[in-house]
Backbone as CSV, one residue per row, in Angstrom:
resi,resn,N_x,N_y,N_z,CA_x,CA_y,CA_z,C_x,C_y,C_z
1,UNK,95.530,138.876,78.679,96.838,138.269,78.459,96.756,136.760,78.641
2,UNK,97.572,136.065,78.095,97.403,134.338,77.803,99.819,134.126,78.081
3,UNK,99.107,133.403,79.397,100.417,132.974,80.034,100.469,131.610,80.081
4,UNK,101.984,130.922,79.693,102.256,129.965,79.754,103.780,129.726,80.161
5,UNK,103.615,128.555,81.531,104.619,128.545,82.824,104.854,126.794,82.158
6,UNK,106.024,126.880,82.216,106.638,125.560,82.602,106.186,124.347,81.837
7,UNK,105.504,124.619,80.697,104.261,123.562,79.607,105.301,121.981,79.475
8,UNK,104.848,121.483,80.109,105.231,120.494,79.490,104.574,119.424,78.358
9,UNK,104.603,119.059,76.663,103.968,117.860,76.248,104.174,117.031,75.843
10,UNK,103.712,115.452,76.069,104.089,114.734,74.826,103.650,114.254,73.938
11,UNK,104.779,113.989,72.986,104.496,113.806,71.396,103.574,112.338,71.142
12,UNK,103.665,112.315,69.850,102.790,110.896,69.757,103.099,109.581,70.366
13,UNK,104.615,109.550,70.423,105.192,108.383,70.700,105.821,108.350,72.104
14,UNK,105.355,109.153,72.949,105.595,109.126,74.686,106.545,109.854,75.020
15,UNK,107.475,110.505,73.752,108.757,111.819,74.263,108.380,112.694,74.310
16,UNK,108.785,113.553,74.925,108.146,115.081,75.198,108.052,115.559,73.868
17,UNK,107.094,116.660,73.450,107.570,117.004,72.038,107.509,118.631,72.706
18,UNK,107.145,119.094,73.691,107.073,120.434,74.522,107.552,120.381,75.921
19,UNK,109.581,121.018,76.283,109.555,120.992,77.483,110.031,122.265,77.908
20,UNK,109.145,122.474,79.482,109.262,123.886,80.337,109.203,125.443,79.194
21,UNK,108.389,125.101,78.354,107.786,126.223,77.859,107.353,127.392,78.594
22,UNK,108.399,128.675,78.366,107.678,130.205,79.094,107.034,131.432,78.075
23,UNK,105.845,131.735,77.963,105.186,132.379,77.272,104.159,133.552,77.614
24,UNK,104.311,134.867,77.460,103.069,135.597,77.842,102.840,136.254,76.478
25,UNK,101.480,136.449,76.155,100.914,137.139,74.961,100.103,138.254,75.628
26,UNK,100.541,139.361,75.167,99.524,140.137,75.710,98.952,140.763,74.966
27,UNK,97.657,141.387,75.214,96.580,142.174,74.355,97.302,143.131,73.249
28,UNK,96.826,143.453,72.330,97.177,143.913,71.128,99.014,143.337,70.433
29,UNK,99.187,142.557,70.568,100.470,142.079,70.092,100.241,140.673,69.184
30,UNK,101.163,140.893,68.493,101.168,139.335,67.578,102.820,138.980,68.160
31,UNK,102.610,137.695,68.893,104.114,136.710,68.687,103.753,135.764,67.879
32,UNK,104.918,135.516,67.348,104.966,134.602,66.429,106.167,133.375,66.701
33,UNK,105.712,132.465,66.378,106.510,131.014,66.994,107.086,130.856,65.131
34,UNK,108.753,130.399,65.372,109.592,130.349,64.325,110.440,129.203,64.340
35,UNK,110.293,128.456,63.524,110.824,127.142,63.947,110.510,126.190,62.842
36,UNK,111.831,124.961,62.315,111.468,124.078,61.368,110.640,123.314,61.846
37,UNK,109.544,122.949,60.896,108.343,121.790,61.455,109.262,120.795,62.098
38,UNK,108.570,120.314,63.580,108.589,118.976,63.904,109.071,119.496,65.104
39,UNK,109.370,120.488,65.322,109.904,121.029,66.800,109.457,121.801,68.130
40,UNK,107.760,120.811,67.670,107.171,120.921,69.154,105.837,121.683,68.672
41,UNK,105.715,122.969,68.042,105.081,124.089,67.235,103.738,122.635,67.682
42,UNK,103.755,122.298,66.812,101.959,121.922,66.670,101.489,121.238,67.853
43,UNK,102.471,120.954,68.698,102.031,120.186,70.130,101.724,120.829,70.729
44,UNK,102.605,121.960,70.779,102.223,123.475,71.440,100.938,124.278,71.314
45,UNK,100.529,123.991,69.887,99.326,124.538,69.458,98.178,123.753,70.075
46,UNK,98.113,122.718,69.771,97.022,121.522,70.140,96.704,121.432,71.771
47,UNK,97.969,121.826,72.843,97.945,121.887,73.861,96.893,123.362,73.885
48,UNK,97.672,124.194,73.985,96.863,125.601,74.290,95.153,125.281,73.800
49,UNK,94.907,124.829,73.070,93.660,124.943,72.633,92.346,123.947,73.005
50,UNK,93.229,122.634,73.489,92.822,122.082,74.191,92.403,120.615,73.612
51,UNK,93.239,120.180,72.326,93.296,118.831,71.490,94.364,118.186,72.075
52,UNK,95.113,118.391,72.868,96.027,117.711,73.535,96.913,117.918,74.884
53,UNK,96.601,117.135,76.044,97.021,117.163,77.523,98.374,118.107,77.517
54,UNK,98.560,118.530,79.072,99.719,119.621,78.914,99.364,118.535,80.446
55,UNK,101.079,118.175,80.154,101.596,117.245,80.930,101.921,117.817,82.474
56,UNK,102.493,118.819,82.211,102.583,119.730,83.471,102.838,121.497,82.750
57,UNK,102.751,122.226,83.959,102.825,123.454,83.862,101.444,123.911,83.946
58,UNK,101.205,125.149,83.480,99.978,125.770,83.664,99.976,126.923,82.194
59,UNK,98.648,127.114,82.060,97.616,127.638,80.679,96.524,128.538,81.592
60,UNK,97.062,129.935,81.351,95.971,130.500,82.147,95.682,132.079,80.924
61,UNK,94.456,132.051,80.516,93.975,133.218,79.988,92.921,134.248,80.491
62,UNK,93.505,135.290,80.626,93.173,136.353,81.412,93.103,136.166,82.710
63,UNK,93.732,135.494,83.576,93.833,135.292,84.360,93.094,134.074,85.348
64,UNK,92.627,133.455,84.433,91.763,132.394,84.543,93.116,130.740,84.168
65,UNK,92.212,129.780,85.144,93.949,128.616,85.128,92.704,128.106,84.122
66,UNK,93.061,127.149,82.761,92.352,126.631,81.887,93.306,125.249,81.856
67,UNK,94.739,125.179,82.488,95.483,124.008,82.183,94.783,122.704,82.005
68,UNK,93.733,122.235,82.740,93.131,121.013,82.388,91.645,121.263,82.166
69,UNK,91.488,122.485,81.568,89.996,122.438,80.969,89.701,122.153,80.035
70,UNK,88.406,121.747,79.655,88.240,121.091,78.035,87.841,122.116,77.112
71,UNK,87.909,121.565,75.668,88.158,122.838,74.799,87.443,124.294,75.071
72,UNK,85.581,123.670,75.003,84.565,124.122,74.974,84.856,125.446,76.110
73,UNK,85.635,125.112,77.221,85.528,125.917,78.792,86.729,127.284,78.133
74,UNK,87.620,126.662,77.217,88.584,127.792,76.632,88.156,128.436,75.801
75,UNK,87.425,128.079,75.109,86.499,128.451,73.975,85.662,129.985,74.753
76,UNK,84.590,129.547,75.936,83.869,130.217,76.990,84.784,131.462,77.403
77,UNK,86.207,130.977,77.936,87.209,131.978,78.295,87.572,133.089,77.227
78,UNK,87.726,132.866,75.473,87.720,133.851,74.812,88.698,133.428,73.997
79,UNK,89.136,131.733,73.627,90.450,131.657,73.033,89.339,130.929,71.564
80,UNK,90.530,131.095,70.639,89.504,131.622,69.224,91.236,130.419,68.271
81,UNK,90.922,129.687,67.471,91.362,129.475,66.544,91.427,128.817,65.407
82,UNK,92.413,129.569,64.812,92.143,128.708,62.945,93.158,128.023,63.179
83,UNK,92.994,126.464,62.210,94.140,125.341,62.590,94.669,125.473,60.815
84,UNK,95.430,124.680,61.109,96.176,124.373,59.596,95.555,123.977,58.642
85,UNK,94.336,123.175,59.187,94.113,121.852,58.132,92.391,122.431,58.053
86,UNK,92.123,123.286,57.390,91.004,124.205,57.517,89.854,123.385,57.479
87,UNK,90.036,122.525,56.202,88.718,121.621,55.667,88.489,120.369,56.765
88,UNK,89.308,119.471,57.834,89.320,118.937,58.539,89.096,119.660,60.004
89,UNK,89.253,120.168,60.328,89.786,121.244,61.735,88.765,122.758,61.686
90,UNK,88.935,123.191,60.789,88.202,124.234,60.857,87.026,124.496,60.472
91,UNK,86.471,124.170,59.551,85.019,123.688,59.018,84.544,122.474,58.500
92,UNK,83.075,122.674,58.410,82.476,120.922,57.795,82.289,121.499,56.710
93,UNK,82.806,120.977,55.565,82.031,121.379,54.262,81.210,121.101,53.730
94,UNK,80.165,120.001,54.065,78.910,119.757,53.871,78.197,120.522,54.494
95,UNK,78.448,121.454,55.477,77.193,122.316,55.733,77.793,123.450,55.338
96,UNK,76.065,124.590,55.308,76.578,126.007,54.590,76.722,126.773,55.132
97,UNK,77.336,128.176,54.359,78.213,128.980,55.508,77.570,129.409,56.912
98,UNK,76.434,129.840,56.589,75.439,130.040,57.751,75.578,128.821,59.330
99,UNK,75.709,127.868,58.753,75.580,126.244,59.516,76.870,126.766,60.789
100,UNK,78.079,127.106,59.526,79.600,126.573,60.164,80.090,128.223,60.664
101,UNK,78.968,129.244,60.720,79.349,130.728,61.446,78.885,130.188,62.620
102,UNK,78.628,129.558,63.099,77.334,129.599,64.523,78.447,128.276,65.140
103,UNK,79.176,127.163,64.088,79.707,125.796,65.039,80.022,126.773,66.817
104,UNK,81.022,127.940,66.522,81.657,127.979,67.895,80.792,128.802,69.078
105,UNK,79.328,129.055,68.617,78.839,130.367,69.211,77.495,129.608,69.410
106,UNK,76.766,128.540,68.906,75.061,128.236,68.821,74.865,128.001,70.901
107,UNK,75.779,127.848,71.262,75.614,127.973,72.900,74.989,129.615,73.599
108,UNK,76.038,130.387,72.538,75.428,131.872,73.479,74.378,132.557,72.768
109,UNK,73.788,133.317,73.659,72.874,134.997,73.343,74.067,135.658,72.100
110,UNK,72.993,136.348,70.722,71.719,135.964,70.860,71.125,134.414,69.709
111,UNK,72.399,133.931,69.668,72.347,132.411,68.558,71.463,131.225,69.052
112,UNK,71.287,131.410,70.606,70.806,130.482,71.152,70.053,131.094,72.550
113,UNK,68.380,130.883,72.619,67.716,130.734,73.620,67.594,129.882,74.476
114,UNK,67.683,129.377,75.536,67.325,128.055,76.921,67.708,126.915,75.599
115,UNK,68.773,127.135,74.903,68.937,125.788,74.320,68.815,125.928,73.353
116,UNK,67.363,126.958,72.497,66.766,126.698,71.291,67.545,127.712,69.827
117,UNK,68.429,126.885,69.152,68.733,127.808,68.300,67.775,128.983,67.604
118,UNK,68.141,129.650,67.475,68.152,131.185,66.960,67.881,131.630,65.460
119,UNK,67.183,130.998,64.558,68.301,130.957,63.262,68.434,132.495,62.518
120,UNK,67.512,133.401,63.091,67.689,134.786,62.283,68.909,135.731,62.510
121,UNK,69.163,135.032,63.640,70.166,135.522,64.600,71.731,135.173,64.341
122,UNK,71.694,133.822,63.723,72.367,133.047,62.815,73.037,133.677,61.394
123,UNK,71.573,133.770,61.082,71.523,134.005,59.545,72.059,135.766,59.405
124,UNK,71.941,136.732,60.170,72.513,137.775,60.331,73.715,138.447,60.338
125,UNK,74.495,136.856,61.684,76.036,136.893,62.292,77.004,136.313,60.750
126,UNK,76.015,135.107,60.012,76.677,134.890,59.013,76.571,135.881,57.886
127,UNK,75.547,136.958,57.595,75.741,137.647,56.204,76.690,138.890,56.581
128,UNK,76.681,138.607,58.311,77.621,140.281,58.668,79.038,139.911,58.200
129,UNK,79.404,138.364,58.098,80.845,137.767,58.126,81.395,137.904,56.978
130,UNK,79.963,137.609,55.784,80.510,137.470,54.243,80.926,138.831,53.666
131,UNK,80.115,140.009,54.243,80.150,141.630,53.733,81.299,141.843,54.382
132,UNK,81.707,141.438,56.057,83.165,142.780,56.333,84.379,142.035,55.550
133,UNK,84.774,139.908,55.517,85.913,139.394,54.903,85.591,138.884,53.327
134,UNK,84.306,139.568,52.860,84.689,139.674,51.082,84.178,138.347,50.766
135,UNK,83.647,137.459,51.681,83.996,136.225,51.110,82.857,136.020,49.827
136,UNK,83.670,135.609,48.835,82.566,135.209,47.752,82.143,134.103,47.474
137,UNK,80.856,134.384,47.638,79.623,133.173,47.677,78.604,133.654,46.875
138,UNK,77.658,132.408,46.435,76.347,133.048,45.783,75.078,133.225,47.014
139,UNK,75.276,132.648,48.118,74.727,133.216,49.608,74.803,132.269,50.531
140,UNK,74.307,132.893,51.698,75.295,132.348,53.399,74.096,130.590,53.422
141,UNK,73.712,130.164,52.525,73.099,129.086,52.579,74.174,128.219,51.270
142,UNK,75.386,129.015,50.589,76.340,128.161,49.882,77.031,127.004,50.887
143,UNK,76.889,125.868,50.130,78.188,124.363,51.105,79.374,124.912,51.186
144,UNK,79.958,125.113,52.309,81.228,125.819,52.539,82.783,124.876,51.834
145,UNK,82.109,124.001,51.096,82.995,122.492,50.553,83.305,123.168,49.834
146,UNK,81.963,123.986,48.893,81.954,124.794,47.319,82.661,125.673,47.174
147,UNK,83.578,126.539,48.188,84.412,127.707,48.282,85.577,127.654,47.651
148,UNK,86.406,128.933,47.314,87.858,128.845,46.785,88.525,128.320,48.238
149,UNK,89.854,127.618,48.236,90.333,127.788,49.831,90.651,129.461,50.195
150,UNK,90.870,130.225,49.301,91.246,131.363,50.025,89.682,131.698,50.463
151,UNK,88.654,131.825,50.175,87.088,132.348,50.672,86.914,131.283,51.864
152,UNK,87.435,129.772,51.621,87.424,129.201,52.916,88.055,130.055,54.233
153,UNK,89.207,130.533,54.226,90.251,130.694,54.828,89.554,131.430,55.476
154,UNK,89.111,132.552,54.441,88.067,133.965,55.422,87.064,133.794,56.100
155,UNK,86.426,132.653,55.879,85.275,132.785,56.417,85.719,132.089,58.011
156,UNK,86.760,131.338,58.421,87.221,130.570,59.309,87.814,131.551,59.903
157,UNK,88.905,132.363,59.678,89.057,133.599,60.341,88.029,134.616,60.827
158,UNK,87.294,134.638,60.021,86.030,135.987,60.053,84.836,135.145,61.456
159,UNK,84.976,133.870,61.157,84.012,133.088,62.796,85.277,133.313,63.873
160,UNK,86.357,133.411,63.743,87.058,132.897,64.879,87.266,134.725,65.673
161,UNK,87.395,135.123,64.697,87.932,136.802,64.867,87.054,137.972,65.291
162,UNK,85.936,137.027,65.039,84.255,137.904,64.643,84.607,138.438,66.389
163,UNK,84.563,137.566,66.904,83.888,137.953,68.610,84.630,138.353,69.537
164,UNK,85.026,139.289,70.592,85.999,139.419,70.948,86.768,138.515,71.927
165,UNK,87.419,138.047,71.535,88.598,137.193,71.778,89.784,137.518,72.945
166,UNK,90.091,136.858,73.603,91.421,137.104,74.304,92.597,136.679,73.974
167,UNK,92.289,135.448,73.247,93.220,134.708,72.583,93.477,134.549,71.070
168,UNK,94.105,135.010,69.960,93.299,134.051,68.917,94.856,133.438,68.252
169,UNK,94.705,132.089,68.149,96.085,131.148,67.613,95.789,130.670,66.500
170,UNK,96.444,130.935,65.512,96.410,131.147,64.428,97.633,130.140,63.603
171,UNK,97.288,128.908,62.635,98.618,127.860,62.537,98.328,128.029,61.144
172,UNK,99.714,128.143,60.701,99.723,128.378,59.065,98.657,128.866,58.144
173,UNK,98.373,130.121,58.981,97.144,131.032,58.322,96.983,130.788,56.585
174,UNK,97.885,131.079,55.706,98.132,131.861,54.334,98.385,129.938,53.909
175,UNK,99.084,129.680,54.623,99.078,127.807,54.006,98.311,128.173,52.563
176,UNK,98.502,127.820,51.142,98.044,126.892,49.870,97.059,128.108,49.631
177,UNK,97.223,129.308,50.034,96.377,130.652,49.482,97.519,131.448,48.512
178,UNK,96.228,131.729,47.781,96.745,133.189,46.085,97.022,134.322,46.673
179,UNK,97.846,135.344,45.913,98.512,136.187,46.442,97.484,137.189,47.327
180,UNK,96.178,137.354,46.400,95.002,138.321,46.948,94.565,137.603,48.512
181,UNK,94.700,136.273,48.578,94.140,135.951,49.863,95.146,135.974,51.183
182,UNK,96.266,136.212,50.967,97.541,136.287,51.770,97.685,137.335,51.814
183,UNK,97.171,138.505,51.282,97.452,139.789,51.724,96.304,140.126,52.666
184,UNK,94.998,139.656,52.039,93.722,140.015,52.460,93.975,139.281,54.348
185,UNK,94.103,137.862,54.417,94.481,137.422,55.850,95.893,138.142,56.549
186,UNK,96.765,138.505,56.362,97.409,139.295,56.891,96.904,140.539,57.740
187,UNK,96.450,141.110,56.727,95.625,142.519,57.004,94.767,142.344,58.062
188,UNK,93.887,141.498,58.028,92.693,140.874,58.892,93.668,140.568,60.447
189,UNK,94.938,139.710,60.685,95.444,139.926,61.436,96.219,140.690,61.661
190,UNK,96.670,141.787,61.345,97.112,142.981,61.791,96.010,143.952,62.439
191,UNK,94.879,144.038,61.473,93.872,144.922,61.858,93.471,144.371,63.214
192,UNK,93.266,143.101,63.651,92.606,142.252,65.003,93.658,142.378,66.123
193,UNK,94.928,142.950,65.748,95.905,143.010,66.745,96.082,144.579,67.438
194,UNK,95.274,145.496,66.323,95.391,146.685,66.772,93.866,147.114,67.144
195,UNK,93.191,146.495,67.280,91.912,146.066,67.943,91.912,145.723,69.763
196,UNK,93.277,145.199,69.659,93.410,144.780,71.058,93.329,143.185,71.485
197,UNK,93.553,142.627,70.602,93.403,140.902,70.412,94.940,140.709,70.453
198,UNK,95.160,139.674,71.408,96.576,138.735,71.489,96.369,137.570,71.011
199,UNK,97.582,137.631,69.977,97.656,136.874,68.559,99.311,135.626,69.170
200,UNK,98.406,134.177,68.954,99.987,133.728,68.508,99.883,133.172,67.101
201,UNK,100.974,133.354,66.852,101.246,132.597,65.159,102.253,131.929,65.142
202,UNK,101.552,130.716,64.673,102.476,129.441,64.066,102.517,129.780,62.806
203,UNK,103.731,129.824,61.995,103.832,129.576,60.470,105.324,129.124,60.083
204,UNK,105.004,128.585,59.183,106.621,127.949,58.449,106.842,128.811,57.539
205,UNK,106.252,129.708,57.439,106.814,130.918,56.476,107.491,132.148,57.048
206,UNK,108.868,131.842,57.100,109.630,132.574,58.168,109.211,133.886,57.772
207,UNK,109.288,134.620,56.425,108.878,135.718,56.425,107.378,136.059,56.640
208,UNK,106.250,135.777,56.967,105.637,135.705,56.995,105.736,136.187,59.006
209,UNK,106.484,135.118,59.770,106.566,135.515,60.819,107.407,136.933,61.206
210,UNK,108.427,136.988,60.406,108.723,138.157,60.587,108.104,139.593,60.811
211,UNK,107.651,139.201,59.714,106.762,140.491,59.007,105.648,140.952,59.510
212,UNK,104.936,139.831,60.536,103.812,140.276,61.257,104.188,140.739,62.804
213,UNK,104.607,139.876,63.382,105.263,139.322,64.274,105.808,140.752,65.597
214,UNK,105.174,141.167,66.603,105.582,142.429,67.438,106.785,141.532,68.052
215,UNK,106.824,140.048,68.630,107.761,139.705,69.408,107.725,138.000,68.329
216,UNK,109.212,137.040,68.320,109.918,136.202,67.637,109.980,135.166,68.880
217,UNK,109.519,134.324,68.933,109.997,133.656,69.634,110.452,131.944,68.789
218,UNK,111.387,131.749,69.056,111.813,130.042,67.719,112.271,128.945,68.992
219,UNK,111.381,128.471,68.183,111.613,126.975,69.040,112.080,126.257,68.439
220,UNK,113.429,125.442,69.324,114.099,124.171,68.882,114.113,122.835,69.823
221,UNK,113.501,122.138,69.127,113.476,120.644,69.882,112.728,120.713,71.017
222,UNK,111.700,121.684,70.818,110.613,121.594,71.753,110.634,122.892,72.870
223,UNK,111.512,123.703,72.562,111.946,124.650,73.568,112.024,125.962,73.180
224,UNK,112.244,126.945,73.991,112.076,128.429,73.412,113.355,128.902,73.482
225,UNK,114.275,129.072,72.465,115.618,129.163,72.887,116.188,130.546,72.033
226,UNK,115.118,131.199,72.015,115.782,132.832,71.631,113.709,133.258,70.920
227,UNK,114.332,135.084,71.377,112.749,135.397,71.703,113.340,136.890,71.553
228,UNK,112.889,137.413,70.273,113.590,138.864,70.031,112.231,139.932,69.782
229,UNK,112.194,141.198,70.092,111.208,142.234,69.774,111.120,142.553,68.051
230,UNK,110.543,142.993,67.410,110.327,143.027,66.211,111.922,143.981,65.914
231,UNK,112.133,145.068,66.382,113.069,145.819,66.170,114.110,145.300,66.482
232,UNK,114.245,144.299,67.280,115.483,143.370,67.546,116.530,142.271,66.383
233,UNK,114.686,141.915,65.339,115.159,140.964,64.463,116.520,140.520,64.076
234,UNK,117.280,139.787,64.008,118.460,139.793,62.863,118.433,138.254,62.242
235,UNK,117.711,138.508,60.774,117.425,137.171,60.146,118.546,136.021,60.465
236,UNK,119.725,136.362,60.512,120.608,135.211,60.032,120.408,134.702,61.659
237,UNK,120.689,135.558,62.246,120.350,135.196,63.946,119.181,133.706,64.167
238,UNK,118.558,134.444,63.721,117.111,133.933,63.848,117.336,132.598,63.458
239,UNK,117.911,132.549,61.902,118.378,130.998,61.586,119.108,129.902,62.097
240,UNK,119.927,130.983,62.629,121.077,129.656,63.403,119.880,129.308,64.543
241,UNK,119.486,129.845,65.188,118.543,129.280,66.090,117.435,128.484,65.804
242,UNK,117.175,128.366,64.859,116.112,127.611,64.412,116.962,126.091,63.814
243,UNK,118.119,126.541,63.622,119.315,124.919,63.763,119.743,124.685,64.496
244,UNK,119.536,125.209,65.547,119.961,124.609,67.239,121.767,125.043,67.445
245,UNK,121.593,126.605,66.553,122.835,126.863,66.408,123.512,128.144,67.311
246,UNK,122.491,128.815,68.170,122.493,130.328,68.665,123.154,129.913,70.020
């Protein structure tokens, strides 16, 4: 489970853009964060993961305090994610797929010996990635630049999802993907949630949050100000709250 007490952050320009945030995710569930861009969502994200200070409060996964640890130590703890901006954030596209399966893992057994990369070990974790998420390539030595974005998408999910995870945060998954690749990543996070993986999701695609989504939580102006069970939903509800209207 991945708990969050009292988060406080701030935005670019010294105002809070996250205040007294309360959050628990627990194993096999997807929450999903609902909310018009600009209302904290990506500060929130960047905090948890460890691209940006959490001013106060506390970040603890599985029971471990991570509030002022650096990425790499959350990473170690089991927190796993795909960012928005895939080609910046999530992979290098000058190197090939093989290169960018290993970025979050060339530290552990069996990718890495007393230091010394691994590469068969490598080259394995990446052809296991391309066969279970489809991704089409002409092979795990293709420039990951050269991909459709939806085969990008998978292969960034398929490293982040591959390993078991405690955490995995997930920001505008389906973002600028064809209909086949938005069903195909859906699935992939549904299937990882009934696996036993605690999922948060950022998306601006309200249905999208809906639809996956075991628990709703919408943030306005930086805050969590209504938080419904899937069976709870009531769209119009949902809206006024996301206008600072509930």
């Amino acid at each position: 489970m991945a708990s969050l007490r009292g988060v406080q952050v701030q935005g670019d320009y010294g105002k809070p853009a996250v205040s007294g945030f309360d959050l628990d995710i627990h194993a096999g569930e997807i929450v999903g964060i609902a909310g018009v861009d600009g209302n904290g969502q990506s500060e929130l994200v960047e905090a948890i993961v460890g691209l940006r200070k959490i001013g106060s409060g506390t970040l603890t996964i599985g029971g471990q305090d991570l509030t002022s640890s650096p990425a790499w130590k959350r990473i170690d703890a089991g927190l796993r994610y795909v960012p928005a901006d895939r080609k910046r954030r999530g992979v290098v596209p000058d190197l090939s797929i093989a290169d960018n399966s290993a970025i979050k893992n060339y530290r552990m057994a069996p990718y890495s010996k007393r230091g010394v990369l691994q590469p068969e070990a490598i080259r394995q974790f990446a052809a296991r990635l391309v066969e279970e998420y489809d991704i089409r390539c002409e092979s795990i030595n293709t420039q990951v630049g050269t991909l459709s974005g939806g085969n990008m998408q998978k292969l960034l999910l398929a490293r982040e999802a591959s390993e078991n995870s405690a955490l995995l945060v997930v920001e505008h998954p389906t973002q600028g993907l064809d209909i086949g690749a938005i069903e195909f990543v859906r699935k992939a996070l549904l299937d990882k949630r009934d696996e036993g993986t605690a999922i948060l999701l950022v998306s601006a695609d309200l249905d999208e949050v809906l639809e996956l989504s075991d628990r709703v939580v919408v943030m306005y102006e930086g805050a969590a100000v209504q938080e419904r069970r899937h069976d709870e939903i009531d769209r119009e509800e949902i809206g006024l709250a996301m206008a600072g209207l509930s």
